[in-house]
ROMI-439693 format. One record per residue: residue number from 1; residue in one letter; x, y, z of N, C-alpha, C in turn. Coordinates in steps of 0.001 Angstrom, whole numbers, plus 500000, padded with zeros to 6 digits. Each point is the difference from the previous one (the first is absolute). Example, Ala and Ser with C-alpha at 12.3 -4.5 7.8 and 13.67 -1.06 7.14 Angstrom:
BEGIN
+-----+------+--------+--------+--------+--------+--------+--------+--------+--------+--------+
: pos : code :    n_X :    n_Y :    n_Z :   ca_X :   ca_Y :   ca_Z :    c_X :    c_Y :    c_Z :
+-----+------+--------+--------+--------+--------+--------+--------+--------+--------+--------+
:   1 :    A : 513190 : 494310 : 507800 : 499110 : 501190 : 500000 : 500900 : 501200 : 500000 :
:   2 :    S : 499650 : 501050 : 499280 : 500820 : 501190 : 500060 : 499230 : 501090 : 500730 :
+-----+------+--------+--------+--------+--------+--------+--------+--------+--------+--------+
//
This chain:
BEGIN
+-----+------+--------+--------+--------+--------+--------+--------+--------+--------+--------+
: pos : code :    n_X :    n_Y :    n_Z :   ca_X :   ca_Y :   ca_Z :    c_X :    c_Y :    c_Z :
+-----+------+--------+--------+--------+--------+--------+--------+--------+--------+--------+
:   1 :    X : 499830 : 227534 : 404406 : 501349 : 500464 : 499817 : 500408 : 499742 : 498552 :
:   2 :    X : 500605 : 501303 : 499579 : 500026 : 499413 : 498860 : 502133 : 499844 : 499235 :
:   3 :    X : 499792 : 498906 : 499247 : 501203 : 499484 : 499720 : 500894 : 500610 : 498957 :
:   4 :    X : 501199 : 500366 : 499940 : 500111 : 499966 : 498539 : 500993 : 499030 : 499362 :
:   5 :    X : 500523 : 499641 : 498725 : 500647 : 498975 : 499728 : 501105 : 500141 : 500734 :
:   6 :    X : 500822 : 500501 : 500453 : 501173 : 499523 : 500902 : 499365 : 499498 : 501290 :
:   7 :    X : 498927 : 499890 : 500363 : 499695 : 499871 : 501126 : 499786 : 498012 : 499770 :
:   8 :    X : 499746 : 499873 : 498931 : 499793 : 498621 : 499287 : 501036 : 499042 : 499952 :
:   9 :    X : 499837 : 498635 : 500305 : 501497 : 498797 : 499667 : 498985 : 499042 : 499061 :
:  10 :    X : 500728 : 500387 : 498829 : 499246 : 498715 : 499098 : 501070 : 498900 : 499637 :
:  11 :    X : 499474 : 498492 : 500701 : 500399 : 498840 : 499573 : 500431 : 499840 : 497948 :
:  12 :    X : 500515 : 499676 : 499714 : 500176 : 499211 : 498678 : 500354 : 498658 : 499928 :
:  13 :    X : 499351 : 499097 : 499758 : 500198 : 498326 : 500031 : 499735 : 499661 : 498438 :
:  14 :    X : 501260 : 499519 : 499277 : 499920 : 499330 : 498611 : 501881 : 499060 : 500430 :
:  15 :    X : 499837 : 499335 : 498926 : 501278 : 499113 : 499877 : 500809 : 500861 : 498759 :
:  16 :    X : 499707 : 500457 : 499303 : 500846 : 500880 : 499252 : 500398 : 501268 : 500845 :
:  17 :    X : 500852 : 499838 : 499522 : 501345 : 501035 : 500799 : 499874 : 501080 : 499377 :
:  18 :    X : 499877 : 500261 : 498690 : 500040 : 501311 : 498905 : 498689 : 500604 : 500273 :
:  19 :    X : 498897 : 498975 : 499882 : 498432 : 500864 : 500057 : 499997 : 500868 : 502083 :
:  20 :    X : 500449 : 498901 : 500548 : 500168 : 500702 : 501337 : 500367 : 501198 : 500411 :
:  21 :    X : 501472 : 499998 : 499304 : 500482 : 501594 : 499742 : 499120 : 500742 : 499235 :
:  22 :    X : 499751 : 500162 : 498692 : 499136 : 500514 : 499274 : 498720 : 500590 : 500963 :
:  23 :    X : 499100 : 499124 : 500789 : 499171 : 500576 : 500463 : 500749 : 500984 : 501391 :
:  24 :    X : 500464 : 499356 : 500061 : 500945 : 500741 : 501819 : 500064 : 501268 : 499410 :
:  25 :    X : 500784 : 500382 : 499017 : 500606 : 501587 : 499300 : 498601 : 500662 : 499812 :
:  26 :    X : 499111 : 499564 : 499224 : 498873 : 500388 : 500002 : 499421 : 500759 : 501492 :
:  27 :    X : 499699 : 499149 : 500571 : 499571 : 500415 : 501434 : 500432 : 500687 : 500357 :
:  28 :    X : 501718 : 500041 : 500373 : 500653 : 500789 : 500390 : 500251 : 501355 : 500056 :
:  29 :    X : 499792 : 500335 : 498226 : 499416 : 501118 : 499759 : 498875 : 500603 : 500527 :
:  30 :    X : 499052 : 499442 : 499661 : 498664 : 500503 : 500821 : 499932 : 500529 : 501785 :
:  31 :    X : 501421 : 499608 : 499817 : 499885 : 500318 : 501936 : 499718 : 498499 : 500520 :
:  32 :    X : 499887 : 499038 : 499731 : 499559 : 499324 : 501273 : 501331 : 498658 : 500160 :
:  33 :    X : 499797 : 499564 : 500866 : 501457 : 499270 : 501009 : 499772 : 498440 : 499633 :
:  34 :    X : 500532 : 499355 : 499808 : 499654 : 499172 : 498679 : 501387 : 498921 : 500607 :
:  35 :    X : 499277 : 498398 : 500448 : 501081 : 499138 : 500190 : 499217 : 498650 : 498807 :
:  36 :    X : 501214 : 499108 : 500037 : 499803 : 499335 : 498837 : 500148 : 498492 : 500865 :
:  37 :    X : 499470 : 499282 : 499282 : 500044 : 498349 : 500340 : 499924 : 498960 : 498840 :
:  38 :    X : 500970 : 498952 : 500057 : 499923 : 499094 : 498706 : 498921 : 498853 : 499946 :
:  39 :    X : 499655 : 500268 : 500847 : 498899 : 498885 : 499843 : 499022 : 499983 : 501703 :
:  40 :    X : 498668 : 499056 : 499996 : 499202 : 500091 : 500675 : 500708 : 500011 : 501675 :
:  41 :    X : 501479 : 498928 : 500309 : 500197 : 500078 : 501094 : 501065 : 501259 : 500890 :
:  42 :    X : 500050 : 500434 : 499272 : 501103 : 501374 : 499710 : 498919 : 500810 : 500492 :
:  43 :    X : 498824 : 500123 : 499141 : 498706 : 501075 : 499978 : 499717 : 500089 : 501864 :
:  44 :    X : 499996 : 498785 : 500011 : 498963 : 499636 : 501676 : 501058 : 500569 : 500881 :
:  45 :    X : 501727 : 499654 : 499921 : 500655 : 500235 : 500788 : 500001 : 501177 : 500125 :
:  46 :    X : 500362 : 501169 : 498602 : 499316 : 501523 : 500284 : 499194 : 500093 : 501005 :
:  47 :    X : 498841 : 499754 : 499619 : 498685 : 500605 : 500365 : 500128 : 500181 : 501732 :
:  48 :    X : 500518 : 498048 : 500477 : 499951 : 500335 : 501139 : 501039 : 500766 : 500714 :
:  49 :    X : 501074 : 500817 : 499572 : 500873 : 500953 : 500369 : 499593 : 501443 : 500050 :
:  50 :    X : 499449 : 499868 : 498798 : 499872 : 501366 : 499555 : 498555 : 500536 : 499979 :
:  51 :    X : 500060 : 501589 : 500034 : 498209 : 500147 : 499721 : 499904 : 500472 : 498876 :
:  52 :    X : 499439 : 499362 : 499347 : 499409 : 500071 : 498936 : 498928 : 499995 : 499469 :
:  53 :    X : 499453 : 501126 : 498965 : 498449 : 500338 : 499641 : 499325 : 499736 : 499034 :
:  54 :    X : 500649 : 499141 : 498840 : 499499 : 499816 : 498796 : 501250 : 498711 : 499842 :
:  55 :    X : 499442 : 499090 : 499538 : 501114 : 498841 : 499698 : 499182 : 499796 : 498264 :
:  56 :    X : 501756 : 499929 : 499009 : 499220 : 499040 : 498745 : 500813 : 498786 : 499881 :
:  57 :    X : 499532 : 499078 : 499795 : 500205 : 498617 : 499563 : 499585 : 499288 : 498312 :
:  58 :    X : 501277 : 499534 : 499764 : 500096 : 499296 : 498383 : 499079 : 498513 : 500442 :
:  59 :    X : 499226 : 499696 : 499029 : 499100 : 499224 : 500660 : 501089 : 498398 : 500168 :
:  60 :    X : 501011 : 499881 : 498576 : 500661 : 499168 : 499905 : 500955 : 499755 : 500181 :
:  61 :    X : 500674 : 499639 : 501313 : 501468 : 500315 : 500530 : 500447 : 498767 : 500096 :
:  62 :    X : 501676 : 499192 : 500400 : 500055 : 499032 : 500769 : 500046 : 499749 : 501501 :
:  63 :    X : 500153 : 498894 : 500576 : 499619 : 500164 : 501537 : 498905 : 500096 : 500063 :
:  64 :    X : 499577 : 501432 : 500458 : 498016 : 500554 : 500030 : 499929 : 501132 : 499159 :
:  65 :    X : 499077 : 499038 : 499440 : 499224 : 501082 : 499336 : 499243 : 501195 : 500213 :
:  66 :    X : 499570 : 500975 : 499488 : 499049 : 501341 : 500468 : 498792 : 499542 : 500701 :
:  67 :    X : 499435 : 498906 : 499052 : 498810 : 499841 : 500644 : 499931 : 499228 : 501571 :
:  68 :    X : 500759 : 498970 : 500163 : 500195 : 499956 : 501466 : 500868 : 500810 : 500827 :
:  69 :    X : 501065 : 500413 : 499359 : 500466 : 501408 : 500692 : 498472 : 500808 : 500804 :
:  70 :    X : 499189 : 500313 : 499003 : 499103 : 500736 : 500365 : 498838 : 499903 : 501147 :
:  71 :    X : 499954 : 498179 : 500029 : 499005 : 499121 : 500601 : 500966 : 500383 : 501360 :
:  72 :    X : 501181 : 500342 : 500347 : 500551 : 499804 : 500989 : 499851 : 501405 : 500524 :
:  73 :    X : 500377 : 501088 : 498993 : 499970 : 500976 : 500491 : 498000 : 500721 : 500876 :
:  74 :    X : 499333 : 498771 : 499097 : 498449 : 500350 : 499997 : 499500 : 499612 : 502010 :
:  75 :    X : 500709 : 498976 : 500373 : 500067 : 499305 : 501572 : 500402 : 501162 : 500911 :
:  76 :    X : 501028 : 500832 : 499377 : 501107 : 500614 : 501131 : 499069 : 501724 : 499731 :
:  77 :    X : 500431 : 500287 : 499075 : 499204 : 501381 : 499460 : 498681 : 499994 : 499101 :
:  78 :    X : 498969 : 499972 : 500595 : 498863 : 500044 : 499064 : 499855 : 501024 : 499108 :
:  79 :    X : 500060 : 500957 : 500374 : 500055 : 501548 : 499131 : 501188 : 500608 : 499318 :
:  80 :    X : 501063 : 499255 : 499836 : 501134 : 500194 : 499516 : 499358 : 500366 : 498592 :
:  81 :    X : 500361 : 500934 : 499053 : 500158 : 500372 : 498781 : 500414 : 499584 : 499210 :
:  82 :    X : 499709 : 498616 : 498935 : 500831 : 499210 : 499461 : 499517 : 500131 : 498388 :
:  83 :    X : 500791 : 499688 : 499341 : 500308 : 500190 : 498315 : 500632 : 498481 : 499667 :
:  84 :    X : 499316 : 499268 : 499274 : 499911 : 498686 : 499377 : 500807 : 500467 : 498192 :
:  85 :    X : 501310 : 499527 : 499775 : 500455 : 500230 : 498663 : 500220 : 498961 : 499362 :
:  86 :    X : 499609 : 499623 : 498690 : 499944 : 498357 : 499310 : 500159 : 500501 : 498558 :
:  87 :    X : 500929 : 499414 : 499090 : 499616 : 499925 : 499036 : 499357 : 498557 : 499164 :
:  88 :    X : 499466 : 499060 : 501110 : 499626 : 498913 : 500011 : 498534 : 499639 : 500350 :
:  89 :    X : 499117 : 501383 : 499751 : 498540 : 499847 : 500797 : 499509 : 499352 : 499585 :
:  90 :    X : 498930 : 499289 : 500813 : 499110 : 498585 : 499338 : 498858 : 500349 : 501006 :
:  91 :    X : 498758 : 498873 : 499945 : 499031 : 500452 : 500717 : 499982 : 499349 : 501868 :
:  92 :    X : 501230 : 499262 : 499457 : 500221 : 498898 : 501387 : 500705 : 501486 : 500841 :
:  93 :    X : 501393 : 500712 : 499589 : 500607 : 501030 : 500545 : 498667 : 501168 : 500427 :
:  94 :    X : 499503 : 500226 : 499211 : 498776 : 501026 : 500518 : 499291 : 500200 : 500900 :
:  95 :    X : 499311 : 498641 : 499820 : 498849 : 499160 : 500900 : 501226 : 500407 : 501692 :
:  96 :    X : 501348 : 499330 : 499924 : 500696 : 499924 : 501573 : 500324 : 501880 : 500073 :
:  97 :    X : 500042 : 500453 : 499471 : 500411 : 501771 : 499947 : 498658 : 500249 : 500586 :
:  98 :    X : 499077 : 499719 : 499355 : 498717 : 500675 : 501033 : 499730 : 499366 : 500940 :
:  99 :    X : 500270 : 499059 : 500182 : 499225 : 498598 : 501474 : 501625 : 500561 : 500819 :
: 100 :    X : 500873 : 500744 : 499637 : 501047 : 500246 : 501274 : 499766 : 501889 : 500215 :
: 101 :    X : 499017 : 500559 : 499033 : 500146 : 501368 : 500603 : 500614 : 501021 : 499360 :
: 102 :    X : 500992 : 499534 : 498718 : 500819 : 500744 : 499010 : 499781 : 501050 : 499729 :
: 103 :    X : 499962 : 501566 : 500091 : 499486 : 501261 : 499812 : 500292 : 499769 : 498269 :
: 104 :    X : 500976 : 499815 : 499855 : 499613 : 499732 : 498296 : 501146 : 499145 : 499578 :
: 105 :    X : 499912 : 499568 : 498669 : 500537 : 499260 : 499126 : 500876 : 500797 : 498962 :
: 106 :    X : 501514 : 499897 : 499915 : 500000 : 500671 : 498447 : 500665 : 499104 : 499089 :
: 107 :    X : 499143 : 499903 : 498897 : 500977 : 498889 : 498812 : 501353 : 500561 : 499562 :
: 108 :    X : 500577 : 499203 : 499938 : 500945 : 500385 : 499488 : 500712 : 499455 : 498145 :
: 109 :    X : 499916 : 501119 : 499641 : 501168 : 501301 : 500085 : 498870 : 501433 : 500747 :
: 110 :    X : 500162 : 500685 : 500823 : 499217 : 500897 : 500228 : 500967 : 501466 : 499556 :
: 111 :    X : 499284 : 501242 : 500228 : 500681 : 500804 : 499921 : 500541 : 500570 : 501432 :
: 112 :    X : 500999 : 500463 : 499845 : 500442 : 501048 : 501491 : 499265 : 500761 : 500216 :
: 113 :    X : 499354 : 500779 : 499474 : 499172 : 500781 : 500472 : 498876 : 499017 : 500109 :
: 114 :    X : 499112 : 499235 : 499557 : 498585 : 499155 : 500780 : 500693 : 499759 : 501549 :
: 115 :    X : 501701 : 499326 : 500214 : 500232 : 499487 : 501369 : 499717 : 501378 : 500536 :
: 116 :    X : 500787 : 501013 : 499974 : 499847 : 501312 : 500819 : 498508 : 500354 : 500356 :
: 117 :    X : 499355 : 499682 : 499103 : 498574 : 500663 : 500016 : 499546 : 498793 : 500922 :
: 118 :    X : 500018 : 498978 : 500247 : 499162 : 499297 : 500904 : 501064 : 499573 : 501365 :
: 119 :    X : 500619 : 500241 : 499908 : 500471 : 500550 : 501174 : 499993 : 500829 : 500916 :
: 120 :    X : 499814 : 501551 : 499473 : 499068 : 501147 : 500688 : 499335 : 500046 : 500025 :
: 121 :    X : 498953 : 499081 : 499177 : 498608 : 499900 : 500102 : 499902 : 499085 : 501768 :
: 122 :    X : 500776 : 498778 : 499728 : 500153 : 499362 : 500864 : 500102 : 500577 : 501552 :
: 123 :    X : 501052 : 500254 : 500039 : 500108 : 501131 : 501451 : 499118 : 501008 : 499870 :
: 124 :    X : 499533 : 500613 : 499028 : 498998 : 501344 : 500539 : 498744 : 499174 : 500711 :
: 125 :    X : 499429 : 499024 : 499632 : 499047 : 499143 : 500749 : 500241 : 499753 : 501266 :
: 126 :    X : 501205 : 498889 : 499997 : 500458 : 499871 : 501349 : 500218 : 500798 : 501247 :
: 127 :    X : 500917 : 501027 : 499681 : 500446 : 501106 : 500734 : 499759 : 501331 : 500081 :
: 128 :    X : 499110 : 500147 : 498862 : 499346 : 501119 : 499541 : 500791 : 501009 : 499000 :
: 129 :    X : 499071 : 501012 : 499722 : 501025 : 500828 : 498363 : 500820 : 500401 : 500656 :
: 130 :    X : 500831 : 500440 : 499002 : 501159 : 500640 : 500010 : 500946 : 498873 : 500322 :
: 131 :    X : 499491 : 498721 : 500040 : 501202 : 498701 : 500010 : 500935 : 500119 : 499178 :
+-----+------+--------+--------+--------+--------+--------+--------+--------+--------+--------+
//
């Protein structure tokens, strides 16, 4: 079956409020349905409400962070579609992005278009083209 971006709910998890919006409008445009969370325990409370097909997470939040955000989301949804964002990468952050499953990493500052692009990349895998 195949999807197209409105058919999509993409998570956004960072503690900045401005980059949140920023990516939300982005998405939004593209067609796809786009909820936001300030941090890792916000993220989880989404997730378990809502369905959702692609989650991204700021690796460095307060409360929880992305990366156990992710460890949590990794227990409940194994195949969840997830996007790891840091402008803090090191080899310790890496090393836990791949040992939890991370479809990818983006440093940050990235561009809007790299997020867009691995995002449909993202769902066309998952759910197939035309995601």
């Amino acid at each position: 079956m195949t999807m197209h971006p409105i058919d999509h709910q993409v998570l956004i998890t960072d503690d900045d409020a401005a980059f949140r919006q920023t990516i939300r409008e982005v998405l939004d445009r593209k067609g796809y349905r786009t909820i936001t969370a300030a941090d890792g325990f916000e993220a989880l409370d989404v997730i378990e409400r809502e369905n959702i097909h692609l989650a991204l997470f700021d690796v460095h939040m307060p409360r929880l962070d992305g990366l156990k955000a992710l460890e949590s989301v990794r227990s409940r949804l194994p195949k969840l579609p997830c996007i790891l964002m840091s402008a803090k990468l090191d080899d310790r952050i890496l090393a836990k992005a791949h040992q939890l499953h991370a479809e990818d990493i983006l440093p940050k500052p990235f561009s809007l278009a790299e997020l867009v692009s691995s995002v449909r990349r993202l769902l066309d895998t998952a759910y197939g083209k035309g995601a």
